[in-house]
GUFIMI-491546 format. One record per residue (C-alpha): residue number from 1; residue in one letter; x, y, z. Coordinates in steps of 0.05 Angstrom, whole numbers. Example, Ala and Ser with C-alpha at 12.3 -4.5 7.8 and 13.67 -1.06 7.14 Angstrom:
REM GUFIMI-491546
NODE    nr   rest     east    north       up
NODE     1      A      246      -90      156
NODE     2      S      273      -21      143
//
This chain:
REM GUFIMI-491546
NODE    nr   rest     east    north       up
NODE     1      X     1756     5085     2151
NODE     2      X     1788     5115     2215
NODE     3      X     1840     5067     2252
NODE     4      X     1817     5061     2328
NODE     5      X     1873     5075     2386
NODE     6      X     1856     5062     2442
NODE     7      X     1899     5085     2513
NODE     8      X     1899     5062     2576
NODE     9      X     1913     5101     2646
NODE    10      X     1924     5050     2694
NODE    11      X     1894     5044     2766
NODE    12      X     1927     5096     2822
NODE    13      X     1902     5130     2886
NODE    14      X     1905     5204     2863
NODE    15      X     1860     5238     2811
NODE    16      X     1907     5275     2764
NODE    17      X     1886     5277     2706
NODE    18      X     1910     5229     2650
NODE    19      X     1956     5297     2618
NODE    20      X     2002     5239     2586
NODE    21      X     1947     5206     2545
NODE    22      X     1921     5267     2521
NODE    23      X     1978     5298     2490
NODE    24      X     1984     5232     2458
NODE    25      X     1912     5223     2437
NODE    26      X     1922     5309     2408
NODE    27      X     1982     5287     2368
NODE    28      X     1946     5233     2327
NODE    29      X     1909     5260     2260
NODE    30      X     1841     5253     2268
NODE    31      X     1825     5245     2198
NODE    32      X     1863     5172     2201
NODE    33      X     1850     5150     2278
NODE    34      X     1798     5155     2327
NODE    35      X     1820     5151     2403
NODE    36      X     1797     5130     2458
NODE    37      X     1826     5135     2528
NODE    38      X     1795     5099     2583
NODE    39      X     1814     5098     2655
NODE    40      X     1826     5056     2704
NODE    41      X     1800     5095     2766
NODE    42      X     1736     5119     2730
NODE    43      X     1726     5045     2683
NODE    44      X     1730     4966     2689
NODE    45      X     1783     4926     2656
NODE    46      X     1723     4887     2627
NODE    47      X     1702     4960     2601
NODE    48      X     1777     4970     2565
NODE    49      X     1776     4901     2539
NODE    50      X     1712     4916     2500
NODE    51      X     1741     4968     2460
NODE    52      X     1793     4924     2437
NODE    53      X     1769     4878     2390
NODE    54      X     1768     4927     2330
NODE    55      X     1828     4973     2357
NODE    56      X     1901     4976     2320
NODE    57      X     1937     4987     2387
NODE    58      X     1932     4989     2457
NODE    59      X     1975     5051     2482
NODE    60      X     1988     5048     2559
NODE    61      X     2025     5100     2608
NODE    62      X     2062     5068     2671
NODE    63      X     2093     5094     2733
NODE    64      X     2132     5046     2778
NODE    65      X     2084     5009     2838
NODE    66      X     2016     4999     2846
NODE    67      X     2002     5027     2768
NODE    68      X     2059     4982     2742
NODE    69      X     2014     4915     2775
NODE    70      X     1949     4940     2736
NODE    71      X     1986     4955     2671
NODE    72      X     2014     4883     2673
NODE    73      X     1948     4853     2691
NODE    74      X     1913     4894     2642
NODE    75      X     1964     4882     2595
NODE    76      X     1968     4813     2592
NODE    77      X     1890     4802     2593
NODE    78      X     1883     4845     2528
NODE    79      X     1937     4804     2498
NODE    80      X     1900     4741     2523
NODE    81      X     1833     4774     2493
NODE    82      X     1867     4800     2424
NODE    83      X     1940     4759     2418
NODE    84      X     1951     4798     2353
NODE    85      X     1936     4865     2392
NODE    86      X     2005     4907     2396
NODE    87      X     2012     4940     2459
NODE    88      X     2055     4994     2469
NODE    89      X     2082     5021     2540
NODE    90      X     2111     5095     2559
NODE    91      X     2115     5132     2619
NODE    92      X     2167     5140     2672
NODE    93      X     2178     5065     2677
NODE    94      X     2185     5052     2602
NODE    95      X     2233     5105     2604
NODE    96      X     2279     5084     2647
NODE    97      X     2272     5003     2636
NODE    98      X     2260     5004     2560
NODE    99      X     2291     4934     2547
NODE   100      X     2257     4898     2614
NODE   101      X     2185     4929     2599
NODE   102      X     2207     4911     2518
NODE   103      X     2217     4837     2545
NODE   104      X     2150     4830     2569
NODE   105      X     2115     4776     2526
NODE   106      X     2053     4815     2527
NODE   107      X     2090     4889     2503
NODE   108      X     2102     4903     2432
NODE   109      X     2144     4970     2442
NODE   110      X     2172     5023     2498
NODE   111      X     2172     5094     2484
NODE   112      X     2238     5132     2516
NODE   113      X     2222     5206     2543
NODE   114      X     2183     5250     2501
NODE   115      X     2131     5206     2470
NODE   116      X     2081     5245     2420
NODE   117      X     2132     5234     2364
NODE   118      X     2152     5167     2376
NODE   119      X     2082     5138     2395
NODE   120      X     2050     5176     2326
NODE   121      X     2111     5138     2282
NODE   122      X     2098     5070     2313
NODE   123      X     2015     5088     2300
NODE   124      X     2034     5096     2227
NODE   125      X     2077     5044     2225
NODE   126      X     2021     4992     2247
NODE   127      X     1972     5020     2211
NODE   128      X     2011     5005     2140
NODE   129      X     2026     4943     2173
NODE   130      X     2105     4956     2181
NODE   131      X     2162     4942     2227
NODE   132      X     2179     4987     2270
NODE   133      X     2255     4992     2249
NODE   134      X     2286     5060     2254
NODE   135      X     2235     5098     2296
NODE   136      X     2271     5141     2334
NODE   137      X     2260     5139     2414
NODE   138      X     2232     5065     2421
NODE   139      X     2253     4992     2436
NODE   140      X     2212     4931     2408
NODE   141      X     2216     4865     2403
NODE   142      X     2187     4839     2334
NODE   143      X     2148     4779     2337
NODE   144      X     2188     4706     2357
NODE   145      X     2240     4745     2378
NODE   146      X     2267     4737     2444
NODE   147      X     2316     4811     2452
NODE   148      X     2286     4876     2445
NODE   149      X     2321     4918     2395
NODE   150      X     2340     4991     2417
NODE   151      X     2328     5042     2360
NODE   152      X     2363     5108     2370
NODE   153      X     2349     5159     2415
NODE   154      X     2295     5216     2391
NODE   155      X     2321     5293     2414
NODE   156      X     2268     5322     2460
NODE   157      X     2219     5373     2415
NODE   158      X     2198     5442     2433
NODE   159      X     2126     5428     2465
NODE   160      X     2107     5490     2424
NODE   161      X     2108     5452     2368
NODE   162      X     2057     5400     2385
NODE   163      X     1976     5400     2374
NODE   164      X     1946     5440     2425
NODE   165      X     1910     5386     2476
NODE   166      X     1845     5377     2476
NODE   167      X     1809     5358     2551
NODE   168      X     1745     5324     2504
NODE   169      X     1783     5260     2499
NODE   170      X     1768     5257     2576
NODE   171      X     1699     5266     2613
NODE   172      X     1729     5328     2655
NODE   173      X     1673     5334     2694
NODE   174      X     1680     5265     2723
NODE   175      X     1751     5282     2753
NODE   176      X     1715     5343     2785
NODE   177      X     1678     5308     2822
NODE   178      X     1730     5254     2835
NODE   179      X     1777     5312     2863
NODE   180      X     1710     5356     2901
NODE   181      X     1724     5405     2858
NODE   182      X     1732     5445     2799
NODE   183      X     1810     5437     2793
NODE   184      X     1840     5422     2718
NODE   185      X     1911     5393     2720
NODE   186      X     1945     5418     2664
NODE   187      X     2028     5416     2649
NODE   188      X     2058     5481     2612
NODE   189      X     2139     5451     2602
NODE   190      X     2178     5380     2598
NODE   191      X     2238     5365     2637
NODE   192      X     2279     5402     2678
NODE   193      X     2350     5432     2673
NODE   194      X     2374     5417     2736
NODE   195      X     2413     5358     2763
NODE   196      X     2399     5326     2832
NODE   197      X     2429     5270     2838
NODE   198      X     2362     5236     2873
NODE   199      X     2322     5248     2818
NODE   200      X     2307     5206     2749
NODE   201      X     2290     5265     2702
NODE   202      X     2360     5290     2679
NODE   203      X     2360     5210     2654
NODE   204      X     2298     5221     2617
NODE   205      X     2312     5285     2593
NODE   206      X     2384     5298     2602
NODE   207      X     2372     5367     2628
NODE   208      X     2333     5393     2573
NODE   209      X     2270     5440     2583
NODE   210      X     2222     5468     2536
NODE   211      X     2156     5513     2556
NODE   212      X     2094     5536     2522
NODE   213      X     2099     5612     2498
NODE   214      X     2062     5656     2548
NODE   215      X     2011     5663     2479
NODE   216      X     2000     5594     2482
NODE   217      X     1995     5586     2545
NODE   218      X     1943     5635     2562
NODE   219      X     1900     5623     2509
NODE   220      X     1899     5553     2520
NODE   221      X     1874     5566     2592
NODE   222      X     1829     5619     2580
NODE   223      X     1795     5574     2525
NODE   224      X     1795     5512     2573
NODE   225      X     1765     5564     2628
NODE   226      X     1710     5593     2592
NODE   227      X     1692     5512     2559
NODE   228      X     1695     5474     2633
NODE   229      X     1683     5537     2681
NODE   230      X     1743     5507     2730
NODE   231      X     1761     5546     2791
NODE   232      X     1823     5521     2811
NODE   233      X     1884     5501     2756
NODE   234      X     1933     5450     2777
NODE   235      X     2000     5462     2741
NODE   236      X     2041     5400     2736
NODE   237      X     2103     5420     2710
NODE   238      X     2177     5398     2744
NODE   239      X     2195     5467     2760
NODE   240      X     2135     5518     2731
NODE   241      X     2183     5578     2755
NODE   242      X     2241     5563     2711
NODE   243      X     2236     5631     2672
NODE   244      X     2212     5696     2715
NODE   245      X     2193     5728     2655
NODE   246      X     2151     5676     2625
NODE   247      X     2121     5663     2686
NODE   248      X     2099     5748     2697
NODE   249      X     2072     5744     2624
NODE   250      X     2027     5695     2638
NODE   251      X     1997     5724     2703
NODE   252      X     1990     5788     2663
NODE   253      X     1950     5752     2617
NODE   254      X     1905     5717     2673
NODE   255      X     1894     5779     2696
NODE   256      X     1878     5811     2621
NODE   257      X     1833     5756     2600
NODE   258      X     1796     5770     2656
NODE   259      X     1807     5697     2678
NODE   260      X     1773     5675     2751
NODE   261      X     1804     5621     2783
NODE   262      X     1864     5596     2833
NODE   263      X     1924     5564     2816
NODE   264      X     1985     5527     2839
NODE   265      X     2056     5517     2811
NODE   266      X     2130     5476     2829
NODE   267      X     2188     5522     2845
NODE   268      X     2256     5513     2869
NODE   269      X     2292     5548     2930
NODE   270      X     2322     5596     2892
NODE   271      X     2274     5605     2840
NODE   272      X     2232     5637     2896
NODE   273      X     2290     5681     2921
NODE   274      X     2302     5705     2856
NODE   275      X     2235     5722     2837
NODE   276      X     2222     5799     2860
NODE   277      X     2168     5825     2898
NODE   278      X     2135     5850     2835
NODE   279      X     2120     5786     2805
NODE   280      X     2100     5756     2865
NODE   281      X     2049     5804     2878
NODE   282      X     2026     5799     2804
NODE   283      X     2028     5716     2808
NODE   284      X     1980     5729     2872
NODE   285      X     1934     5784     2840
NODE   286      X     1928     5739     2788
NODE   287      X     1907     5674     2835
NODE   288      X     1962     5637     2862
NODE   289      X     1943     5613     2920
NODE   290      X     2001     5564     2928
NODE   291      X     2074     5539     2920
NODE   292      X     2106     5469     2916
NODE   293      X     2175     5473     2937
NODE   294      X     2228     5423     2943
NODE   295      X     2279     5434     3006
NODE   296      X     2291     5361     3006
NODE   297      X     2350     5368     3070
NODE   298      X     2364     5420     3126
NODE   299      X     2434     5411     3122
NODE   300      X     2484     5452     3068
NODE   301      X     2529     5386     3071
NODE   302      X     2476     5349     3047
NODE   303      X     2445     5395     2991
NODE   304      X     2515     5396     2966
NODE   305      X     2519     5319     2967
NODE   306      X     2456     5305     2927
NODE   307      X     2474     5369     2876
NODE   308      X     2398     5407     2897
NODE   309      X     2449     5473     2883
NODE   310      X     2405     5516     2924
NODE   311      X     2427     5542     2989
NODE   312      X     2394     5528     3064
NODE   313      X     2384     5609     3062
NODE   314      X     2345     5604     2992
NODE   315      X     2289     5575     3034
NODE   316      X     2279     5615     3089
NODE   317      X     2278     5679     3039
NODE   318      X     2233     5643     2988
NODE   319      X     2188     5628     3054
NODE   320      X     2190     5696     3078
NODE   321      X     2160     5724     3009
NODE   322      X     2111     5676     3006
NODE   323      X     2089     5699     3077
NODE   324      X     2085     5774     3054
NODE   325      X     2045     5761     3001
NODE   326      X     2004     5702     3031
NODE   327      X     2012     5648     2990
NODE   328      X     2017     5575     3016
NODE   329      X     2070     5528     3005
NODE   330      X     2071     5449     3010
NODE   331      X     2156     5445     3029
NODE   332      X     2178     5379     3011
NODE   333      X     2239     5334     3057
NODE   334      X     2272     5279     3036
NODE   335      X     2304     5236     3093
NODE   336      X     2351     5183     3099
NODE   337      X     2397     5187     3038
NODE   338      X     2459     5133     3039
NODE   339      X     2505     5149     3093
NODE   340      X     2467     5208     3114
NODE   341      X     2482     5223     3186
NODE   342      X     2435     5224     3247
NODE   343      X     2452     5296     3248
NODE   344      X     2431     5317     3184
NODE   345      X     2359     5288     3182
NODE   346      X     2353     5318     3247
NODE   347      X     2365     5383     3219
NODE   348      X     2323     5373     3167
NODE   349      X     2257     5350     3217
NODE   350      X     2288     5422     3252
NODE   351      X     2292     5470     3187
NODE   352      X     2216     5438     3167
NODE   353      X     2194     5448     3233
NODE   354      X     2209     5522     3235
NODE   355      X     2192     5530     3160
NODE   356      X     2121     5502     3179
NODE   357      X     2119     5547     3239
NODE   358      X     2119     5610     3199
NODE   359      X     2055     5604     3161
NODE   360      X     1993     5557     3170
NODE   361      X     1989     5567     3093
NODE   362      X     2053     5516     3090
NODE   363      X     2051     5445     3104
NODE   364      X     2098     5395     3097
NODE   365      X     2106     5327     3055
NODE   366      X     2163     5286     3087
NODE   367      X     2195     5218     3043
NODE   368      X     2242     5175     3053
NODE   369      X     2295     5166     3000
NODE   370      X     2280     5109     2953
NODE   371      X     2337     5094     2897
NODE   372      X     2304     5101     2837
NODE   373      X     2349     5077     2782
NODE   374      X     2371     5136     2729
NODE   375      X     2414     5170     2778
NODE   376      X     2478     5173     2801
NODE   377      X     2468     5160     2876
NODE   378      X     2421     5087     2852
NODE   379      X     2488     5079     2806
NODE   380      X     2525     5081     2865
NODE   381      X     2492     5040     2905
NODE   382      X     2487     4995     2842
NODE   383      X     2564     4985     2834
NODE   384      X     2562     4972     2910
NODE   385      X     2519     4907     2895
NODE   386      X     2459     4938     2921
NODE   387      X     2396     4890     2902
NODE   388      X     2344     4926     2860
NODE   389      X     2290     4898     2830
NODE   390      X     2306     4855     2773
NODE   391      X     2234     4841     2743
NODE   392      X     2175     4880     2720
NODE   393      X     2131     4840     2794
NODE   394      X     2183     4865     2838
NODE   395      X     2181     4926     2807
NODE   396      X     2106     4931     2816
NODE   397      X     2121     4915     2883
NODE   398      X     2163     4977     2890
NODE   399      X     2134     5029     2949
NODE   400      X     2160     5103     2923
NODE   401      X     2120     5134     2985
NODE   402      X     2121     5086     3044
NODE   403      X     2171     5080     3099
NODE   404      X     2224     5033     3070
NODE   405      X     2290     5053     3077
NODE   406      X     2358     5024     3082
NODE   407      X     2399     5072     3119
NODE   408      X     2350     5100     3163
NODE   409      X     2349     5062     3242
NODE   410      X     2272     5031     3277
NODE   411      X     2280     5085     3322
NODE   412      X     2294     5141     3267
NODE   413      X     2238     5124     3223
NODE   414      X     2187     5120     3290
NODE   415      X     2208     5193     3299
NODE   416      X     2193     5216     3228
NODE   417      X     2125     5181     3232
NODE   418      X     2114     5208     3301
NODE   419      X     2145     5281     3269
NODE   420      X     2098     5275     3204
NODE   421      X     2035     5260     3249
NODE   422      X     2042     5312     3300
NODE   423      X     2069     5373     3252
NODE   424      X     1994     5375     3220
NODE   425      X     1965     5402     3280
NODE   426      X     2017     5443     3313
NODE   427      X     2017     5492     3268
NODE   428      X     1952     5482     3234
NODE   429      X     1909     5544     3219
NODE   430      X     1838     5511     3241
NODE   431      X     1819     5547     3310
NODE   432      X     1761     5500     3323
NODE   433      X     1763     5500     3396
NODE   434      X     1759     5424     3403
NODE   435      X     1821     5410     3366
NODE   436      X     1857     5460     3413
NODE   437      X     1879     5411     3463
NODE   438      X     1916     5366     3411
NODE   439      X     1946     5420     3373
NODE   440      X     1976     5445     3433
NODE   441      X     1996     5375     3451
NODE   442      X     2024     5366     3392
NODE   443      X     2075     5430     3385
NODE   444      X     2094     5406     3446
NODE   445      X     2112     5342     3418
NODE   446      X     2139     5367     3356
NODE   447      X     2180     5423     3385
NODE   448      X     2214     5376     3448
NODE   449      X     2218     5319     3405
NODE   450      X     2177     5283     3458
NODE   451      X     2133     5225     3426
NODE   452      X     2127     5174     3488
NODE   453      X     2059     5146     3492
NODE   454      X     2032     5183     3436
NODE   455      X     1954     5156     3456
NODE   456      X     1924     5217     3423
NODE   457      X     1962     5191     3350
NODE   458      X     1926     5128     3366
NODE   459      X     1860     5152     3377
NODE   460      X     1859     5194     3316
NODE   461      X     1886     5143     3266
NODE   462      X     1835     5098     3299
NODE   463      X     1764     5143     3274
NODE   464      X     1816     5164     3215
NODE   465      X     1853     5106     3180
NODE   466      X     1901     5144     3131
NODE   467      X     1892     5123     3060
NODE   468      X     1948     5078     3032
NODE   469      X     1990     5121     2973
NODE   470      X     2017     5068     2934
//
């Protein structure tokens, strides 16, 4: 008799789909476990907690805010339903608070980092009714036991050695129509070898990268093409254009499986400067239709300060391939590090502005800095008695996307609101002639830094509400 797992992807605002839960549900041998994943965008809790009453383990993934609330609640009502059920948590949040998500009455284990190892041990492990001692990568805290115990740390894995994953453990075509359209999210590499001091994945990972063979890769796609007929692919890796030559072998091989559909990638600053001509026009012919790039300041001082090691120039370049071979770009800007000067985030509204000028294929996503713990500028801030959350509510509580910020002014964060507003139409590429009069208004705006009595902002958020993000 097979061993039910069941896995839980919590309750969020964006339609990704659950990549984390598969990979884990791919791992598991199906000869000794049958999985089920469930979803808490596309399910009820009431619809999870029915699938526990016969189930070894609950298995849930959890990113900081909003999704942290719902695992807790979920959580703690399958406990409640099944107080023998173990429950296992990993994910970003797991990863980085092991011992506080460990301490949770209603959590049996937390999986560190790479977790298709570690979560298949602790599977085993419960299913011959063991302790789960000496699993490498995990913290638990065995029954009437009030501290977690840390086991040691498991090396990150080449991907390539792990089960290929397989999309039936979701209903794809329900996230099609969730997104309105045909796009498949689908990740190609772990971590990232870079180290910006803003960021929480050299924590995770320590700066270690592994990607899929351009084999793998492209037959994995091409199979997953011709079984769900997608026409757009959504890569989700940290930096898809970490190798230029892994990333031309797999356009050639779109392009020689005869594959028919868009795609996007992430790439660094100077990724795109160093990537020639040639392999842009290949990553086109073969359906790129767009970029995500991370500028994060306008300012050399402050790409030095939070270690991005790319240079202001790397962007322009980058933007003026992507121009000649018309592919879009979404430029992301983070404002309002620590002790960042009123200068500096005004350069960096300036440098976006004039990036977002150049194409209406580019747009821009502008955040304010939020110290994440798991890097060195939150450690900082940390040995300077800054107050972070100190339990698993207050880190539910946690906005990642909204407009709090420490060491930004009132009247600096009414200009980035005004700035993100207005930027959408000044440059936008729609020449419906009833939005001309605000776009013009608004490169006004944007471009004289003029936002008094911004009625028009107004009048569209009132027939538009924007949808909250966390």
């Amino acid at each position: 008799m097979r061993h039910k797992v069941v896995l839980y992807n919590p309750r969020a605002v964006f339609w990704t789909m659950p990549l984390a839960l598969i990979a884990l549900a791919s791992a598991l041998d199906r000869d000794k476990y049958e999985v089920v994943i469930v979803d808490g965008r596309l399910h009820s809790t009431e619809s999870l907690l029915s699938q526990l009453d016969e189930a070894l383990c609950l298995g849930v993934t959890v990113l900081t805010g909003a999704p942290l609330r719902d695992a807790l609640e979920v959580t703690r009502a399958a406990r409640a339903r099944r107080p023998d059920l173990p429950v296992i948590w990993g994910g970003w949040h797991p990863s980085l608070f092991p011992e506080m998500c460990a301490a949770e009455p209603a959590v049996t284990a937390a999986v560190i980092g790479q977790g298709e190892e570690t979560f298949a041990e602790i599977v085993e492990h419960l299913a011959a009714n063991e302790l789960l001692h000496n699993i490498p990568g995990c913290v638990f805290r065995p029954l009437n036991l009030q501290s977690p115990i840390s086991n040691p740390p498991r090396p990150m894995r080449d991907i390539n050695t792990f089960p290929r994953h397989d999309y039936d453990f979701i209903p794809v075509e329900d996230y099609f129509k969730l997104k309105g359209q045909r796009q498949l999210d689908y990740i190609s590499s772990q971590g990232c070898r870079f180290r910006c001091n803003f960021c929480a994945d050299p924590a995770v990972y320590n700066r270690g990268w592994y990607g899929y063979s351009p084999e793998r890769m492209v037959g994995e796609i091409a199979d997953l093409w011709r079984q769900y007929g997608f026409t757009d692919l959504n890569l989700q890796d940290e930096t898809y254009f970490t190798q230029q030559k892994r990333v031309a072998a797999v356009a050639e091989g779109f392009l020689r499986e005869g594959l028919q559909f868009t795609w996007t990638g992430t790439m660094r600053a100077d990724q795109g400067r160093r990537l020639d001509d040639a392999t842009f026009a290949l990553c086109k012919q073969s359906g790129l239709r767009r970029v995500m790039i991370g500028m994060e300041a306008g300012s050399q001082e402050t790409i030095d300060w939070i270690q991005k090691d790319i240079k202001v120039e790397d962007m322009w370049i980058t933007a003026e391939k992507l121009v000649r071979h018309n592919i879009g770009a979404i430029i992301n800007v983070i404002v309002g590090f620590p002790g960042e000067p009123a200068e500096s985030v005004a350069e960096s509204l300036r440098v976006a502005r004039e990036l977002r000028a150049m194409s209406s294929n580019f747009e821009l996503a502008v955040f304010y800095f939020k110290p994440y713990p798991g890097n060195p500028i939150a450690e900082r801030l940390r040995a300077q008695n800054y107050r972070f959350p100190a339990t698993l509510e207050e880190w539910a509580d946690f906005d990642y996307i909204g407009t709090g910020n420490d060491w930004l002014s009132e009247a600096q964060k009414r200009e980035i609101e005004h700035f993100k507003f207005y930027q959408r139409f000044a440059y936008s590429g729609n020449r419906n002639p009833l939005r001309w009069p605000l776009q013009t208004l608004s490169r006004w705006r944007v471009e004289r830094r003029a936002y008094a009595l911004p009625l028009e902002r107004k009048l569209v958020e009132w027939l538009k509400p924007a949808q909250a993000l966390s």
